[in-house]
C-alpha positions in Angstrom: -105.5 -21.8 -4.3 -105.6 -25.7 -4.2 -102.1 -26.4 -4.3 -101.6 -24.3 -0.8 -100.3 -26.3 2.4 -103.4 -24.9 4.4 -105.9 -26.1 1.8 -104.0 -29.5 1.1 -104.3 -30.1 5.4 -108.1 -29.3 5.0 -108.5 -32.3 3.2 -105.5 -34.6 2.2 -104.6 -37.8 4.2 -106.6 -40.4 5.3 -110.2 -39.5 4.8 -110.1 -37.2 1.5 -113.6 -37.4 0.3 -115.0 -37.5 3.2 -114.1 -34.6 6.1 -117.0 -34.1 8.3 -118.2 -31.8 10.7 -118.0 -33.6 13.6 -117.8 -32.1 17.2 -114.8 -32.5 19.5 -115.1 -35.4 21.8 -113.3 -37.6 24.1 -114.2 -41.3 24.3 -115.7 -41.8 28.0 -114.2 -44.0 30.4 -116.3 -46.7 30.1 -115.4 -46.7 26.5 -111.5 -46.3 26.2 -110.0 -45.7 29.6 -109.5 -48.9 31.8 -110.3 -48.2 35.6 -106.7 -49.1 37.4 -104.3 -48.8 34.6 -100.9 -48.0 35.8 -100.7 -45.6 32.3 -103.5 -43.7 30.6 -102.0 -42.6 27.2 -104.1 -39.7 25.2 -104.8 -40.4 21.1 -105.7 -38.0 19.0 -107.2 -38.7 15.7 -108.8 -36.3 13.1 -112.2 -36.8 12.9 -112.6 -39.5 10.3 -116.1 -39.1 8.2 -116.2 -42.6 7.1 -118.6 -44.5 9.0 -116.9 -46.7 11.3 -113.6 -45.2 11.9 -114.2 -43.8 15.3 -115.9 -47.4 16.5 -112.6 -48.7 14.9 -110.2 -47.4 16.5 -111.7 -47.5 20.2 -112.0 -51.2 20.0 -108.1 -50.8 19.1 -107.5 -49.4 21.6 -109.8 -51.9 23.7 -108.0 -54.9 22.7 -104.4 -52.9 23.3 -105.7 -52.8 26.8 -106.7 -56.3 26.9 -103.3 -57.3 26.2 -101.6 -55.3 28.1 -103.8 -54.5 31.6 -101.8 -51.7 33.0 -102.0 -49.4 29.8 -105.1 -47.6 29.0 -105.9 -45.4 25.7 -108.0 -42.4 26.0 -109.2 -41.6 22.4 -109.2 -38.2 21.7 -111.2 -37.5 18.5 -110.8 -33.6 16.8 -113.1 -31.5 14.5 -112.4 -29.0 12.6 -108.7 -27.9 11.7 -106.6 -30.5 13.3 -103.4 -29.6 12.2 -104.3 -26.1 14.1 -105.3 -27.6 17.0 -102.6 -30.6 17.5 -99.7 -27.7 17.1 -100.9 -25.5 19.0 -101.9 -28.1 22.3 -98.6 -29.8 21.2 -96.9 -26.7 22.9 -98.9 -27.1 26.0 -98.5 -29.6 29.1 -102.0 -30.8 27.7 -100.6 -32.1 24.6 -101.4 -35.5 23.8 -99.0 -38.4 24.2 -99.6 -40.0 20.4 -101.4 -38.7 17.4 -101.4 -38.7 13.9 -99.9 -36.3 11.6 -100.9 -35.6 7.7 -98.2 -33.2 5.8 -94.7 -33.7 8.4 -92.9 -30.3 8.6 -89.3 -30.3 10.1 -90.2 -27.3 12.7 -91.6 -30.3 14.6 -89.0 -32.1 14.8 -86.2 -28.5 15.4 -88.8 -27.3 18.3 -88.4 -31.5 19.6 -91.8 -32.4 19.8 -91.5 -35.6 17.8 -89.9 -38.7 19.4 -87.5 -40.7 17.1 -89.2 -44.2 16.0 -86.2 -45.6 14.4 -86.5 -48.6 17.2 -89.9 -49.6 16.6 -89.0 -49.8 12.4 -85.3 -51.2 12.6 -85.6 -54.2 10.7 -89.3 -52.8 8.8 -87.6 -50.0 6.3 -87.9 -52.5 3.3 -92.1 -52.6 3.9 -92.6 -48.9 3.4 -92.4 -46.8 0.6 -89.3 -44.7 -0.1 -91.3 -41.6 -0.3 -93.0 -41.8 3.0 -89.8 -43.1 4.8 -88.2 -39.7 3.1 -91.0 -37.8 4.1 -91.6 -38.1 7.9 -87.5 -38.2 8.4 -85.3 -35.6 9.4 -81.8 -34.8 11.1 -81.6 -38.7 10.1 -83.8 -39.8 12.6 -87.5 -41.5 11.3 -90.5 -39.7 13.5 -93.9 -40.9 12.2 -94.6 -44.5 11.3 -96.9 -44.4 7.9 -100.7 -45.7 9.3 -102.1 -45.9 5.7 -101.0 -44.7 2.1 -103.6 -42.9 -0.7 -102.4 -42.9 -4.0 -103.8 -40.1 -6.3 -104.0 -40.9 -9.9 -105.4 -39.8 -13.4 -108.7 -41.2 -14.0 -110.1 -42.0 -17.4 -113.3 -42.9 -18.9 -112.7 -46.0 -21.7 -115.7 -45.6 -23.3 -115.0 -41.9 -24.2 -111.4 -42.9 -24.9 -112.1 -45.8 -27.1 -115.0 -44.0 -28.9 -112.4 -40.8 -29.6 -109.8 -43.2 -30.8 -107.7 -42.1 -27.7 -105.0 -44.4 -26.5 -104.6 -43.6 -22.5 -101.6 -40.7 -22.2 -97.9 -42.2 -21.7 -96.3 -38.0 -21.9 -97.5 -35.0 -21.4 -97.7 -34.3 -24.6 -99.9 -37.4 -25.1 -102.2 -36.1 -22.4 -102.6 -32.7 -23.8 -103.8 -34.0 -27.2 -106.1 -35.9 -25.7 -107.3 -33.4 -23.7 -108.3 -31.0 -26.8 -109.4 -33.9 -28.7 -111.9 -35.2 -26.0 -113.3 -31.8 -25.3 -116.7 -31.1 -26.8 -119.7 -28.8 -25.7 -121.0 -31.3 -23.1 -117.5 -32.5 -22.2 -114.4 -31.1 -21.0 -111.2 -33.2 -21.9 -109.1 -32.9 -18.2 -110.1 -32.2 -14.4 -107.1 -31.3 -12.6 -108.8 -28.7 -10.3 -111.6 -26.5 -10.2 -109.0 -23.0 -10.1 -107.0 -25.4 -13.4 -104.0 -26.4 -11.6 -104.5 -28.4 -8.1 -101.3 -30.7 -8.3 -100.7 -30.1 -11.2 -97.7 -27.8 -10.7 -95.8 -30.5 -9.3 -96.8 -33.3 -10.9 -95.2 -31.5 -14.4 -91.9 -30.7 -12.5 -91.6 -33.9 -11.1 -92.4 -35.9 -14.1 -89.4 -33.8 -16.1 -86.7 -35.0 -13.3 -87.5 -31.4 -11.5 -88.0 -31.2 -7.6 -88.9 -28.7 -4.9 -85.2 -28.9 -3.1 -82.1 -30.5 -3.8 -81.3 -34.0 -2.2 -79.9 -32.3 0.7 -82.8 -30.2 1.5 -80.7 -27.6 1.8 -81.6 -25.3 -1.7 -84.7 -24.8 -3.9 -84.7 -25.7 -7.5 -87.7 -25.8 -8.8 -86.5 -23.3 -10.9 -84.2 -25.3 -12.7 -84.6 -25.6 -16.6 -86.7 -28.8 -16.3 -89.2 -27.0 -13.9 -89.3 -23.8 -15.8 -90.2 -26.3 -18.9 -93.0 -28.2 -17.5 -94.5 -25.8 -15.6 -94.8 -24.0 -19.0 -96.9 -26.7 -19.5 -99.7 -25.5 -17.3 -100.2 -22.7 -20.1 -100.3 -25.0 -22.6 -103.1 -26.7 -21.1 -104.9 -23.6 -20.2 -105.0 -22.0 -23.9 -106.2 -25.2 -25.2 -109.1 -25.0 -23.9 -109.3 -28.4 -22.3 -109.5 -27.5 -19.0 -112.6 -28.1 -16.7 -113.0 -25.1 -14.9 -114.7 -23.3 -12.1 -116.3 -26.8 -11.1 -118.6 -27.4 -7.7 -116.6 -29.3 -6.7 -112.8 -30.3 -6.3 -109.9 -32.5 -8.0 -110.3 -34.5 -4.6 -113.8 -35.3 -5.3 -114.9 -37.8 -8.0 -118.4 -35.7 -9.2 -116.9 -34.1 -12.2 -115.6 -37.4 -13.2 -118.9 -39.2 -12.3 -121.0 -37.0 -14.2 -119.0 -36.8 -17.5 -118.1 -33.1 -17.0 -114.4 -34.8 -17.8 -113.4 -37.5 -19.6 -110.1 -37.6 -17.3 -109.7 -36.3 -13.8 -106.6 -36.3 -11.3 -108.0 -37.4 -8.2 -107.4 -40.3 -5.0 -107.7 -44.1 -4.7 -110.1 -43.0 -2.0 -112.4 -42.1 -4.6 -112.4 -45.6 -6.7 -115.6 -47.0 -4.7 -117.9 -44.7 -5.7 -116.3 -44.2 -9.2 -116.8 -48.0 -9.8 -120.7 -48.0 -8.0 -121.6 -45.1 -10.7 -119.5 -46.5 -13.8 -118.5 -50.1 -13.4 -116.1 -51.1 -15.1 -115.7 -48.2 -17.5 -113.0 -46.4 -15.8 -108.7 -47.1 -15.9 -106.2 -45.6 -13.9 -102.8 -44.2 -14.8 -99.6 -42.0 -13.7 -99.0 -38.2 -14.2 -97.6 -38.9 -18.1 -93.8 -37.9 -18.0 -92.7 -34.2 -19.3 -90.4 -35.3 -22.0 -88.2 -38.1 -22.8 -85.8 -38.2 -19.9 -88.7 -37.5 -17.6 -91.0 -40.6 -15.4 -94.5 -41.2 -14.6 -95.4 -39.6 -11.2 -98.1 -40.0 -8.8 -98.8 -38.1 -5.3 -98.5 -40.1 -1.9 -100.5 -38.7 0.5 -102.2 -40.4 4.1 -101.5 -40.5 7.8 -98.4 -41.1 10.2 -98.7 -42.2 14.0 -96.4 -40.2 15.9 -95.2 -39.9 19.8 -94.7 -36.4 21.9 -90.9 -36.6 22.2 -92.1 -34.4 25.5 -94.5 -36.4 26.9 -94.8 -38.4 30.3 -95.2 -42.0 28.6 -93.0 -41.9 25.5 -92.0 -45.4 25.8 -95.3 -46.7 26.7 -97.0 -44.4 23.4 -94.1 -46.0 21.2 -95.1 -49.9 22.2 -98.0 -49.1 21.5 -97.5 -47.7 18.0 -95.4 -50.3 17.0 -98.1 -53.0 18.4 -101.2 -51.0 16.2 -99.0 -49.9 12.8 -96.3 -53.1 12.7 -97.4 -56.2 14.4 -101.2 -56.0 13.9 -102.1 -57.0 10.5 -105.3 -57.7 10.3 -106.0 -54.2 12.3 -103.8 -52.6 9.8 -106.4 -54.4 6.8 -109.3 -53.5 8.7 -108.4 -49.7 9.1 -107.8 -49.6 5.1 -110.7 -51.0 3.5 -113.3 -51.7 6.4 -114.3 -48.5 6.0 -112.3 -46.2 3.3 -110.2 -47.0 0.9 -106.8 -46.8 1.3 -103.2 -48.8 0.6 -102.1 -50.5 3.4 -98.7 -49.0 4.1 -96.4 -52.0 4.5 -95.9 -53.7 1.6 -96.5 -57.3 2.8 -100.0 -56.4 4.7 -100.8 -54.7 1.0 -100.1 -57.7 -0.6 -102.4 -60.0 0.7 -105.4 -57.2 1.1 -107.6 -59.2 -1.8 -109.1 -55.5 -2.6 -105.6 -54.4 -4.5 -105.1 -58.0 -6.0 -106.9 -57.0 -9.5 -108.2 -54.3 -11.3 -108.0 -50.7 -11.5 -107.3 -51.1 -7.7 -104.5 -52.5 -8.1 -102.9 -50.7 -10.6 -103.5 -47.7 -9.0 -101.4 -49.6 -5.9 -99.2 -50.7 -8.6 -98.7 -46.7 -9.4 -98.3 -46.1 -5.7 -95.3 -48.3 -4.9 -93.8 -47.6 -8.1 -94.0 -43.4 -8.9 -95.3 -41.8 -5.6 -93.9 -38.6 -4.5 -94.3 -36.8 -1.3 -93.8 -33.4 -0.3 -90.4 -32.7 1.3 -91.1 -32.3 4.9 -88.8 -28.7 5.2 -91.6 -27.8 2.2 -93.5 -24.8 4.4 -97.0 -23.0 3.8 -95.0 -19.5 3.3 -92.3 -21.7 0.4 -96.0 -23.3 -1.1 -97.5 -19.7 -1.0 -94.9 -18.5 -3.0 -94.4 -21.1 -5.8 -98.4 -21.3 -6.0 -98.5 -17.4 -7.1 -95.8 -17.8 -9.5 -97.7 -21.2 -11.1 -101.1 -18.9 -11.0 -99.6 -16.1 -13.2 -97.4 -18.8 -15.5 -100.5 -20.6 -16.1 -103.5 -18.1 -16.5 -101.6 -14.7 -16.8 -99.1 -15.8 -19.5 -96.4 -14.5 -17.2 -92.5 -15.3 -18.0 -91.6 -18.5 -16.3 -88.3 -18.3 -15.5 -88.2 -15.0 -14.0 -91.6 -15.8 -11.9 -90.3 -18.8 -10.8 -86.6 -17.6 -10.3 -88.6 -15.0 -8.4 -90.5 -17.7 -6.4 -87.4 -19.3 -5.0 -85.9 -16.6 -4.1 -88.5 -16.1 -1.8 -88.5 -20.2 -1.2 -84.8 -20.3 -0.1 -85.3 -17.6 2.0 -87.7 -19.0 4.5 -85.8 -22.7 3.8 -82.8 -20.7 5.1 -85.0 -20.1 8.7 -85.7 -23.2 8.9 -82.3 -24.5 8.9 -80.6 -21.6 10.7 
């Protein structure tokens, strides 16, 4: 189902929308690699679909290179299932010395293949989010430096809204109304996934003041009352009817939204460009609605880190060179966010003077970012995901118990959270 790790890592991060099929290739010498550098570091970047990106990050490395003549940057750029492929060459002496990670998982960081970067960002913690700070640290050491952020929000058509006497949804309860009373024969009220519930397991527990683990990583409570509650929610919204299902395509991609299948979709900031080319200015952005009154608006945090192989030959070298892309180079961090995609630049003070998030829907989805994203825990596993995505499944569409599925669900959770941190 959509909520799974392996499906999130198929498309999530920097270049949502637009995940291509590109082959696996190696920038040539004459391209990246600098004849009679003292140091030839490896890159390796996903392979980018938006037009541009892999120009972009050669001439990076290029002008790298040109300021500093005895390091060289051989740009490494992978098809197909990245995450597969870093992990499994990451265990290899052919790993490469710098790359960039999507969802962080702490085995990385037990099996010590990530270097610390707490060096490189002493003094910067104040310019990135407290989500993605959380997110790519563990054993209290930081090990990825955030390159770009992408907000996911809930879209929403003002026409329709306006013309159905719909105020945009501040709860859940809010949003579910207007769901139902949006829906009509050509029109579905809500998008949230093509199987019904992409995020929107965890945007409901979140929202009510629920999370995946404690503070201390160290137990699962998703179960807790205020999960079991909003989670129940997800049933709600399924026997109302409301639901755009079985879709062609994804909550990731902005079709269903586009071609008034929904008059509200959950979906990413990368999307906003070819939202606003189809609908103009017809189109608002919000938060997840909070659960219930003690509850908060919610939104997801997703994009790319740069990190170092903690087990490479040129760990210092990779780490300069990391904190000369992602910290010191502005106008490279601008270009990489809007040149080509869309994205949030991650520090806070190159964000603020990107014109692009200065106004609009843009920037309140920005706005939303900074002041409600969540990230996924990084000891959050694909086996802990698998189980609390069957448990949402049968809550949601089977009219299952909550509490005992989910009870059942972290059982299983805490388990595997227990190898981790044995």
């Amino acid at each position: 189902m959509s909520t799974s790790l392996t499906s999130r890592r198929a498309f999530l991060g920097g270049s949502l929308l637009f995940v291509g099929g590109m082959a696996l290739s190696a920038c040539g010498k004459g391209d990246a690699v600098k004849a009679g550098a003292k140091v030839t570091l490896e890159q390796w970047y996903h392979a980018y679909g938006e037009a541009g990106t892999q120009q972009a990050v050669i001439r990076y490395a290029k002008e790298y290179t040109k300021a500093n003549p005895d390091v060289a940057i051989k740009v490494n750029w992978i098809a197909g299932d990245y995450s597969a492929k870093l992990h499994s060459t990451l265990l290899t002496p052919q790993a490469p010395d710098l790359f960039e990670i999507g969802d962080f998982q702490y085995v990385d960081v037990k099996n010590g293949l990530l270097a610390p970067l707490d060096d490189i960002v002493k003094g910067q913690e104040a310019e990135y989010s407290k989500a993605s700070l959380e997110s790519a640290t563990a054993d209290g050491k930081l090990h990825g430096l955030k390159m770009m952020d992408d907000a996911m929000v809930l879209y929403y058509r003002k026409s329709v809204l306006e013309k159905a006497a719909v105020a945009p949804p501040q709860t859940f309860a809010e949003l579910a109304a207007a769901a139902m009373k949006l829906t009509s024969r050509e029109q579905k009220g809500l998008f949230v996934g093509s199987d019904g519930i992409g995020n929107a397991a965890y945007l409901l527990l979140w929202s009510n003041g629920g999370d995946l683990l404690d503070p201390e990583g160290r137990k699962v409570v998703f179960n807790s009352p205020e999960g079991v509650a909003a989670i129940s929610g997800l049933k709600q919204l399924h026997d109302g009817k409301s639901l755009l299902l079985d879709f062609t395509t994804d909550w990731y991609d902005p079709g269903a939204f586009i071609q008034g299948a929904a008059a509200m979709q959950w979906c990413g900031l990368w999307a906003m460009p070819a939202i606003k080319k189809a609908l103009g200015d017809d189109f608002g952005v919000l938060a997840w609605p909070k659960f219930g009154d003690s509850g908060r608006a919610v939104s997801r945090i997703g994009g790319w880190f740069a990190a170092v192989n903690a087990k490479g030959e040129h760990v210092e070298e990779a780490k300069k060179f990391v904190e000369w892309l992602w910290i010191k180079q502005a106008e490279l961090q601008k270009d990489w966010c809007v040149s080509y995609g869309f994205h949030v630049p991650s520090r806070k003070s190159v964000a603020a003077r990107t014109t692009e998030f200065t106004s609009g829907p843009a920037k309140d989805a920005a706005d939303i970012l900074a002041n409600t994203g969540k990230a996924y825990p990084n000891l959050w596993n694909t086996a802990m995901d698998s189980a609390f995505a069957q448990a949402v499944l049968k809550i949601a569409k089977s009219g299952g118990d909550a509490k005992s599925l989910l009870d059942e669900a972290a059982a299983k959770a805490q388990a595997e959270l227990d190898k981790q941190l044995a």
